[in-house]
N, C-alpha and C positions, 0 to 999 in steps of 0.2 A: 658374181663379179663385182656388184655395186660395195658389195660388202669389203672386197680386198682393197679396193679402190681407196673407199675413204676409210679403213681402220690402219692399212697397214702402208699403202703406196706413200699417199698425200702426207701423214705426218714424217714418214721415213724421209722423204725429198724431201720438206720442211726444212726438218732438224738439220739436214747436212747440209744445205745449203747455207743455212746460218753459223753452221761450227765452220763448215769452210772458209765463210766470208770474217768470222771473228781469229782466225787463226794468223792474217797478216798483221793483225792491228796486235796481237801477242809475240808476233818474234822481232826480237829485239840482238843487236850485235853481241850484246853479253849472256844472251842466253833467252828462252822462254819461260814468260813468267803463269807459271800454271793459274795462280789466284784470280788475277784478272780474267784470264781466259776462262774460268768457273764461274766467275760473276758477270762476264758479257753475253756468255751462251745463255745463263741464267736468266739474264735479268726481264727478258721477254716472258717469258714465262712464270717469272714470280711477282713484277712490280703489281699486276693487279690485286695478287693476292695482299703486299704490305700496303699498297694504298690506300686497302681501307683501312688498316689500322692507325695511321700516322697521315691527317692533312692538316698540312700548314692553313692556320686561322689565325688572325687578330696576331700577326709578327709581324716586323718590319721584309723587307726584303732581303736581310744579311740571313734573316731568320727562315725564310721562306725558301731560300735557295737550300739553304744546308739541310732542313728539313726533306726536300724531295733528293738532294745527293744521299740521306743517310735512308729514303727509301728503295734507291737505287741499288746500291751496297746491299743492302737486308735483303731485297727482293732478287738481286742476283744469287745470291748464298741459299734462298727459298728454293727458285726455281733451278737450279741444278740438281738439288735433288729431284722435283718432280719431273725436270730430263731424265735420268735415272728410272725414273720409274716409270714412264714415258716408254724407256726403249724396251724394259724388261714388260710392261705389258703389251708392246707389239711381239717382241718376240713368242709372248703366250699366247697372242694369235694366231701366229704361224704355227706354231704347234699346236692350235685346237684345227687349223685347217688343214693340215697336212692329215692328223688323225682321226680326222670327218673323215676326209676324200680318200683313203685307205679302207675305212669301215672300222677300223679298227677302236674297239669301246671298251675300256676295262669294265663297269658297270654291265656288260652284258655278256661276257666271261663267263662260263661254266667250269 
């Protein structure tokens, strides 16, 4: 139970809660803009990864601000992918759980 809890429960609510919560700030009277909506779900999940590559040092502040907007941007467009691949390894959870709790094992197939 600990197991389903925190591999499959707790990141699934996560995620939805935050594409729920990024999906008013995306619709717009002239239509929704998918890009942002890919770089605001993202950007929790990737800015850690672009911030280590890109810190603002020794710039002015025009410098320093545009530097963490352009690790924002970068790091949205990261972490959407690793959303992605987020949901497809829960769902290989679920499918190692389901065909645990069956018994079912190709590997032990005669």
């Amino acid at each position: 139970m600990k197991r389903v809890l925190f591999r499959i429960i707790i990141p699934i609510l996560v995620l939805a809660v935050w594409i729920i919560m990024c999906y008013p700030v995306c619709a717009k009277a002239d239509g929704f803009d998918y890009f942002l909506y890919w770089i605001m779900v993202g950007c929790p999940y990737g800015i850690r990864k672009m911030s280590m590559f890109l810190v603002p040092k020794n710039l002015g502040i025009a410098g320093s601000i545009g530097i963490l907007a352009l690790d924002c941007i970068i790091g949205g467009l990261i972490g959407g992918m690793i959303v992605i691949i987020r949901i497809i390894n829960t769902v290989m959870e679920i499918i190692k759980l389901i065909s645990g709790t069956f018994g079912h094992n190709v590997q032990k197939c005669e």
